[in-house]
C-alpha positions in Angstrom: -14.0 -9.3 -15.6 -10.2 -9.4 -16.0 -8.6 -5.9 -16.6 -5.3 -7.3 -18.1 -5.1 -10.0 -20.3 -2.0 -12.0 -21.4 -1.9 -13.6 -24.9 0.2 -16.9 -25.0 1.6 -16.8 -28.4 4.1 -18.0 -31.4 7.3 -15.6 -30.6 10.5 -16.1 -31.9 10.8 -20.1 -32.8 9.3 -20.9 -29.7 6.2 -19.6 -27.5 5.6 -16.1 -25.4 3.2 -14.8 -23.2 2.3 -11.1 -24.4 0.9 -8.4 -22.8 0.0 -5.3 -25.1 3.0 -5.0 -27.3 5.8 -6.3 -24.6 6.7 -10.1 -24.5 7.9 -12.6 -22.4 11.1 -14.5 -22.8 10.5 -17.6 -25.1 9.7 -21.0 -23.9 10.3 -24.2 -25.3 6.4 -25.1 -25.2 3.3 -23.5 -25.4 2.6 -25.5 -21.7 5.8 -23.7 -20.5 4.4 -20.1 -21.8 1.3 -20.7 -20.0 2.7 -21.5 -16.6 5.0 -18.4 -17.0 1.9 -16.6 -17.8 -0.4 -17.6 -14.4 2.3 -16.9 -12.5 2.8 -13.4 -14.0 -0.9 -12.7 -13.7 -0.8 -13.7 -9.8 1.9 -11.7 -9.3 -0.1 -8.5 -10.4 -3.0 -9.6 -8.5 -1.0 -9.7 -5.5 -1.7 -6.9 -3.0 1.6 -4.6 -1.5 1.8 -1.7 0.5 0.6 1.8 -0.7 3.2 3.8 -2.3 4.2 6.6 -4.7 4.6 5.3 -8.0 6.6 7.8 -10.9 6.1 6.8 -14.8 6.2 8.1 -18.2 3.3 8.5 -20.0 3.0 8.0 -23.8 3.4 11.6 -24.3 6.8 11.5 -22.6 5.5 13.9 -19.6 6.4 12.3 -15.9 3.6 11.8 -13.7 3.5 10.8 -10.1 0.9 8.8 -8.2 -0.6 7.1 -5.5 -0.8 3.6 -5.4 -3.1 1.9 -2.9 -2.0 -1.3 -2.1 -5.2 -3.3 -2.3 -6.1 -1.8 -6.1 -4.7 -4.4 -8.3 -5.7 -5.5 -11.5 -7.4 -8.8 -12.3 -5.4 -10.2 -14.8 -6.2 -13.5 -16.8 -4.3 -15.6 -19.3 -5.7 -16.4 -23.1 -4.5 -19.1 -25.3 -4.6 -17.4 -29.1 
C-alpha cells in the first residue's frame, strides 16, 4: 500500500499535483500534471546512500536522523 499519495488537481487556472498541503507548479493539462506526478513519485521511490538527514518538526524543534538508503516510501499518484 502506497505511503505517499499525490493528488493531481485544479490549481491556479491550470492543473497541480499535491502532496499534503504543498503543490506542484501548474501545468497546462491535467495529462501534463500527471506525468509530473509519476515522475515525482519515482523519484522518492528511488533508493540513495545512507545519510544524516536534519529537519524541522511542526513544533519548530530540529531533529537529526538517520536515513537508510533502501527505506523509501512507496508513493502513488491519484486523479481527484
Amino acid at each position: 500500500m502506497a505511503d505517499l499519495h499525490y493528488h493531481v488537481v485544479e490549481h491556479m487556472g491550470g492543473w497541480a499535483y499535491r502532496l499534503g498541503d504543498s503543490f506542484s507548479e501548474t501545468f497546462d493539462t491535467r495529462d501534463d500534471a500527471f506525468q509530473a506526478a509519476k515522475a515525482a513519485a519515482a523519484h522518492q521511490h528511488a533508493p540513495g546512500d545512507d545519510t544524516a538527514i536534519l529537519y524541522q518538526d511542526a513544533d519548530g524543534r530540529w531533529k537529526r536522523e538517520w536515513a537508510r538508503g533502501d527505506d523509501r516510501p512507496d508513493p502513488d499518484v491519484v486523479l481527484d
